[in-house]
Each structure stands twice: as structure tokens, then as C-alpha cells.
N, C-alpha and C positions, 0 to 999 in steps of 0.2 A: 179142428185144426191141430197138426203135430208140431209142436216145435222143432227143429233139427241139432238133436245135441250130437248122437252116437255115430260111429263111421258107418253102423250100417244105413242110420238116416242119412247121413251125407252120399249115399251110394244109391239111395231109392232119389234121392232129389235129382241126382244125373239123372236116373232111369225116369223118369217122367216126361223129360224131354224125346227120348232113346224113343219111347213108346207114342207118344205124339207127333213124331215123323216118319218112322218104320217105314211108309209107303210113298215118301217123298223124295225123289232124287236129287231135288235141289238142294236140299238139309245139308250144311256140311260141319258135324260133328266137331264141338268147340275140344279144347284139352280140357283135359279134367282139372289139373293143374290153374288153368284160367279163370277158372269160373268158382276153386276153392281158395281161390288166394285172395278172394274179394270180399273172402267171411273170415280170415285168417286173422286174427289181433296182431300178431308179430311183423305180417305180411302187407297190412292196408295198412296207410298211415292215416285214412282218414278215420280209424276209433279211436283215434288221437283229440278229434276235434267233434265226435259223434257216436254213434251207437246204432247196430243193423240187429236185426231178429231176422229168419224165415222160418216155413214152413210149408209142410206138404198136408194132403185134404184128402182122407180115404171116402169111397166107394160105400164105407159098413162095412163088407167083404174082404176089406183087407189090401184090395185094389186101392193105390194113388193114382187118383184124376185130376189133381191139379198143384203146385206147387207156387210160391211166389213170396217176397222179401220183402221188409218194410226199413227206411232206414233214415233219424237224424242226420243232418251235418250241418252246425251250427255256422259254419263257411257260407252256407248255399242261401244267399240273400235275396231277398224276392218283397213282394209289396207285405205282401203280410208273412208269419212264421208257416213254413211250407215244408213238410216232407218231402219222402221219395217211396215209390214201388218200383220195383224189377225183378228180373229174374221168373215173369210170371207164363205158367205153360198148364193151359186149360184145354178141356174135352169140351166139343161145340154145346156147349149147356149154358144157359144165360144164370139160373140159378148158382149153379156151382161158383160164375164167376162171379156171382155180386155177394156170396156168402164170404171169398177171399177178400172181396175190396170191401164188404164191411167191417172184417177184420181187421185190415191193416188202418182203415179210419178211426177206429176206436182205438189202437194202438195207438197210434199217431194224437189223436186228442187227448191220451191221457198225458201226452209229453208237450205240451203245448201247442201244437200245430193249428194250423186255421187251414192247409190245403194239402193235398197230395198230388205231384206231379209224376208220371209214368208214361210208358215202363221207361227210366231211367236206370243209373249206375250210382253204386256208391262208391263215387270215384272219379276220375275225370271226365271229361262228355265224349273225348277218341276212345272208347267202348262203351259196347251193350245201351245206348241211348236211342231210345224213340222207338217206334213201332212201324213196322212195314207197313207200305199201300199199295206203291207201285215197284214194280222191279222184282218178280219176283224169279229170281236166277239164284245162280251159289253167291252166297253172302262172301262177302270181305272177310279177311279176320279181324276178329274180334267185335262183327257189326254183329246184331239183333236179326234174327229172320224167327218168322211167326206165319201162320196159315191166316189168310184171308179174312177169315170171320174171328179174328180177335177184333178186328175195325169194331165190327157190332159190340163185338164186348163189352167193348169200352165207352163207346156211346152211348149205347145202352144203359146202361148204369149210368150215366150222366159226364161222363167225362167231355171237356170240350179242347180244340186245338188249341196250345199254346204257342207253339211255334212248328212250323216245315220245315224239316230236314231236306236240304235238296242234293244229290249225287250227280256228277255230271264226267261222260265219261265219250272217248273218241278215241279211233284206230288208228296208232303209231303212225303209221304210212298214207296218211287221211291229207288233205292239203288242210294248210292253216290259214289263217283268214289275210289277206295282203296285206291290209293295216298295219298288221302284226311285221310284216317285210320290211313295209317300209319305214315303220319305226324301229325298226332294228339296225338297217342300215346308216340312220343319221346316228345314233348312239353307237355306234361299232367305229363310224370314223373317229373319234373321239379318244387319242389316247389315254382318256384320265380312268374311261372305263375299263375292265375286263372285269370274264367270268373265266369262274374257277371253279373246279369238278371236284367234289371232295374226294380227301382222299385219308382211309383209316390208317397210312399212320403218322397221321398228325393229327387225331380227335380233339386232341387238348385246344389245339386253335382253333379248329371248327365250330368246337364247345361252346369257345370263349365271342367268336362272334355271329353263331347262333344266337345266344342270349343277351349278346345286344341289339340285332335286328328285332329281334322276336319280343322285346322287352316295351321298343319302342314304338312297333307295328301294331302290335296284338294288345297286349297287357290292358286291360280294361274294357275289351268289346267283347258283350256278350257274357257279363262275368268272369273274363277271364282276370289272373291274375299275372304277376310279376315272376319268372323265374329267375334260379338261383343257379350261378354259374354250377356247383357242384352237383346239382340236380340233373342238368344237361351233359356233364361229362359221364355220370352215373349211365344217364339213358342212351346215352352215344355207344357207353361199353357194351350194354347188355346187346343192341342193334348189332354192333359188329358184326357177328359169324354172319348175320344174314344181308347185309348192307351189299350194295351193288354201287360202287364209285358212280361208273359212268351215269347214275339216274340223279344224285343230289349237285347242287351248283349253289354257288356263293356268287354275289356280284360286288365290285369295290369301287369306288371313287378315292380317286389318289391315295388306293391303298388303304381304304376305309369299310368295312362294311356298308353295305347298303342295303341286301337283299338276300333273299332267301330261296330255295325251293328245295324239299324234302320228299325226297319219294323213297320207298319201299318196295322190292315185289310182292307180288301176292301171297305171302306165306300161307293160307289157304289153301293152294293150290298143290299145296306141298302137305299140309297138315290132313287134306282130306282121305288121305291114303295111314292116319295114324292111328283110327278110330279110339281118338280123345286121350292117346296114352303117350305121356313122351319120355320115359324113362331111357337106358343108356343105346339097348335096341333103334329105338326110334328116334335117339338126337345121331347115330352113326346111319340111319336111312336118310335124316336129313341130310347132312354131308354129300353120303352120298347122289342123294335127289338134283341138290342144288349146283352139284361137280358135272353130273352128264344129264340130267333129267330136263325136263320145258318146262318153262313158267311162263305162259303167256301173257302175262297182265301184271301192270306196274300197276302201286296205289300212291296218290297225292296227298301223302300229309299234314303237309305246313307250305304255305304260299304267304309272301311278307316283305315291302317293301314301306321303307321307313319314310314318316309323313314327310320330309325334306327333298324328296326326290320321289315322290306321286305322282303322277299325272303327266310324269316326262318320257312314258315309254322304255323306263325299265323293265314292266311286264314282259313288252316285246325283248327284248334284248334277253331276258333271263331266258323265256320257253326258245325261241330260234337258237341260241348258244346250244343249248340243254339237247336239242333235238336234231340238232345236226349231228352228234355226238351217239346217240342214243338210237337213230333209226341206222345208222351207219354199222353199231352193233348187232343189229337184226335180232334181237334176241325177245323181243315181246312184240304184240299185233295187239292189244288193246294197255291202255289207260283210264284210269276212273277215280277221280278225285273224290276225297273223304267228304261229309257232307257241309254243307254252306247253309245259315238257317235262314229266311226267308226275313229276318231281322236284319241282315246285311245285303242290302242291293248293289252295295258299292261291288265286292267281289263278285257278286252272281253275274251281275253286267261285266266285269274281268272275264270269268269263266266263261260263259255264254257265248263271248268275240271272240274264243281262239279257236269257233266254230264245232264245240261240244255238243251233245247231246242230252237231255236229261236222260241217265240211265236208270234212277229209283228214287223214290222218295220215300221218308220215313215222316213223320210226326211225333213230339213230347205232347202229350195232355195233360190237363190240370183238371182236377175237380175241386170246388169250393166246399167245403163243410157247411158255410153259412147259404143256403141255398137262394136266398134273397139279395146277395151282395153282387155288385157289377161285375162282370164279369171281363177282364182285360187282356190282352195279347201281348204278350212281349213286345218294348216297345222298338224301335228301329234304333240301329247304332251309325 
């Protein structure tokens, strides 16, 4: 195993993946950019709280057959002390891959670890988390896509499921389910409610109650944590250029936050035409992409309604606003929400009634070190 210090190793580590889909049309070539800024000290704030290694695994010859990262985050709290693997892109050889993952277990034990979960991120869980199984089309940005027989890989070697990744996704102009109607309509007579379309220029308030729905909804399920208003106006900026009003909505009660929903379009769909470079060339082709070019697919980021007002058909209320608005645009024909883990029923049952589809599933797996210890599932939130 190499470790990756020099830029020409950081340039064979791209090329591993380059060379392991060569023949795949679905592959859509991540930015380079994306994928170095996750080993970057300056650029990841999580070597703040932790510490990544990778490396690449030659042939003998000289040839790289397999690449893949091992990474601390003292954050990432689990029953027992738990690494992470990612970034891993192997030649259908089971050898090859269990010589990587006895690597990084031995790395990982020498810093205390008791388990490795993969292929993860070192980093939030909206990228590069889980491993493909079904769905195998052009990936989202920033999702994981891997060929078929990584499943065995990992198996094989002993990994077992931790948690399913579940994606679910539905055609703009698709009908939605009546339910959805007719709780819309008892909340629509209701002057205390409205929704509202964001709109960039006024991010600062967006920001501001973004991260109080979002604080209130989310913050502790599934590991999440608590965001920082100035973290949300950060991430609001950088969204900008690419941000599309008419797809994100806020809902309020007498002027209150309540609710949430975050979409994005498919930057993918735009980035697959950059092959992985985004220098001044390719942010002036985005421009231009995004000015006259088709994006046919919206992505669901953040969906979030605060526990006080659950169960009262705000769901409905937010997608009917949101979609009246959005099919009227004509400007996308599919939908696909980010993934939902199989640890949360409450939203897969949301998702599932606005008459989705599962459109891909990924998995996180875990292997234990101690090979005789119970082995447990993420537990339900």
C-alpha cells in the first residue's frame, strides 16, 4: 500500500476510479476539486476533530488496482469506538480487496477503533455515503456509484448492513396522491398558514429560519447535530449561483417558521459534461449550461417539519404549494430525493405517500474487529 502524499499521487488516486469505469456510461465523473478537498487540512473541518490517511495498491507493475481511505472522527459516536472507510475503487478481485480492508483495520486498531463503517465520508453523510445496490443510473452529485460486485466485496470480507440508504424518486407531472389534496386544502383555507418560495436575495432570513426549523426537526436523529446560524448563511452563499427559487419553500404560521423543503437541481447533469475539471473555462460553461441548457431533475435535500405542527398536513400543504409553482415552470420531468435511512420510518412513510417510487438504494456497512461481538443495526429514530 502507497500512502498518498505527492500531486502526482493525488492524480493516480483520481485515475483509479477514471480507469474503473472507462466502459461505464452511467459513471458520472465527480470534480476533482470534490473529492480533494476532503483530504485538504485547510478545506475539511472535520481534521479539526479527527485524522484521514488513504492510499493506492499497485499491480507490482506499476499499475494502481485499487485505491481507498481510512479516517478518525472523534464526533462520529457509535456503540463502541468506530472508524470510517471510503473513497474505495477496486478491480473485481476479492484478494486485492480484503488486502485494502486489512489495511485500514489495522490502521484503525492501532488508534483505538473497535469497528470500521463503509464506504462512508469524512465528512457529512449528504456525500459520498453508502454503497450502491440498486439504481444503477447516473448518480446524483456528490452520491457514491460503484459497479455491482463491490456488494460481494464487502460481504465477503465480512462486512455486514448497517443501515439502507433508501432514494425515492417521481415524474414532475406524475399525479400525487389525493390525501396529499385534501390535506392541502383544509390548511390553505387557514389564513395563519402560507408558503413562501425562497428567494436569494434575502438568504440572511432564509438562513435564519432554515436553522430554526432544521434545528428543531432534525438536530439529533440519526446523529445529526445542531446547526449554526452562520454555517447556514455560509452554505446558502456558496448554493447561490446554482439555486433555482421556484424549487425551495418555507411554510409559516402567523409568521413563524414551521417548515422546510430544500431542493437543488441536478448539478450532475451539468457537471457531467466537465470531465471533473472546474476551473474558470468550466464555472463560464456552467453559466452558460444553466442560462440556456436542460436540467431535467430536481434533487431533495432537506425535508422538515417542526414537532409542533406534525401530523397536521403540513407535508401536504408544503409539496402541493411547492408544485403548483414548479410544474407550471415546466422546466424539470423527474424528482429524486436524497437518501432516507431505513432507521427512519416516520419519513419513508412521508415519502412513499406522495406516490414515489424507490428509485436506488445504497447501504453503510459495518465490520466488527471483535469477530465474536453481537452484532447490531442502527437503531430506529
Amino acid at each position: 500500500m502507497h500512502e498518498v502524499k505527492t500531486e502526482a499521487d493525488k492524480k493516480a488516486f483520481l485515475q483509479v476510479a477514471i480507469d474503473i469505469y472507462k466502459n461505464d456510461s452511467n459513471w458520472i465523473r465527480p470534480l476533482d476539486k470534490d473529492i480533494e478537498e476532503v483530504f485538504n487540512t485547510e478545506k475539511n473541518k472535520f481534521f479539526k476533530r479527527g485524522e484521514c490517511t488513504r492510499w493506492l495498491l499497485d499491480d507490482g507493475n506499476g499499475k494502481y488496482i485499487g485505491r481507498i481511505a481510512a479516517f478518525v472522527n472523534k464526533q462520529y459516536k457509535q456503540s463502541q469506538p468506530t472508524g470510517g472507510i471510503g473513497f474505495f475503487e477496486c478491480i473485481n478481485e476479492q484478494g486485492t480487496a480484503n488486502f485494502m480492508f486489512d489495511h485500514c483495520k489495522k490502521w484503525l486498531e492501532e488508534r483505538g477503533m473497535e469497528a470500521m463503517d463503509g464506504p462512508i465520508n469524512f465528512g457529512e453523510r449528504d456525500k459520498w455515503w453508502g454503497l450502491l445496490k440498486e439504481g444503477y443510473y447516473s448518480p446524483l452529485y456528490c452520491m457514491n456509484y460503484n459497479p455491482p460486485y463491490y456488494v460481494n466485496l464487502f460481504e465477503n470480507y465480512g462486512f455486514k448492513v448497517y443501515f439502507n440508504q433508501i432514494c425515492f424518486g417521481m415524474k414532475v407531472m406524475g399525479p400525487l396522491n389525493e390525501k396529499f389534496v385534501q390535506r392541502h386544502k383544509i390548511i390553505a383555507a387557514d389564513p395563519n398558514y402560507k408558503a413562501v418560495m425562497m428567494k436569494k436575495d434575502n438568504l440572511i432570513k432564509f438562513a435564519k429560519d432554515f436553522t430554526y426549523v432544521y434545528n428543531k426537526a432534525w438536530a439529533g436523529h440519526g446523529g445529526g447535530k445542531t446547526l449554526e446560524e452562520k454555517t447556514v448563511i455560509k452554505m446558502f452563499k456558496t448554493m447561490k449561483p446554482v439555486m433555482d427559487e421556484h424549487i425551495s419553500w418555507f411554510v409559516y404560521y402567523k409568521d413563524e417558521p414551521i417548515a422546510l423543503w430544500l431542493n437543488l437541481p441536478d448539478l450532475n447533469q451539468y457537471f457531467k459534461q466537465m470531465d471533473g475539471q472546474f476551473g474558470l473555462l468550466q464555472k463560464l460553461k456552467l453559466l452558460y449550461l444553466k442560462t440556456f441548457g436542460k436540467c431535467p431533475r430536481f434533487v431533495g435535500l432537506v425535508f422538515g417539519v417542526i414537532p409542533e405542527f406534525q401530523g397536521k398536513g403540513i407535508d401536504a400543504f408544503i409539496i402541493i404549494e411547492g408544485a403548483t409553482v414548479i410544474r407550471s415552470k415546466g422546466r424539470y420531468e423527474d424528482y429524486e430525493m436524497q437518501w432516507i435511512g431505513d432507521f427512519n420510518p416516520k419519513m419513508i412513510n412521508i415519502s412513499e405517500s406522495l406516490g414515489t417510487h424507490r428509485s436506488r438504494s445504497l447501504s453503510t456497512y459495518r465490520f466488527l474487529f471483535d469477530r465474536n461481538k453481537e452484532f447490531v443495526r442502527h437503531p430506529v429514530v
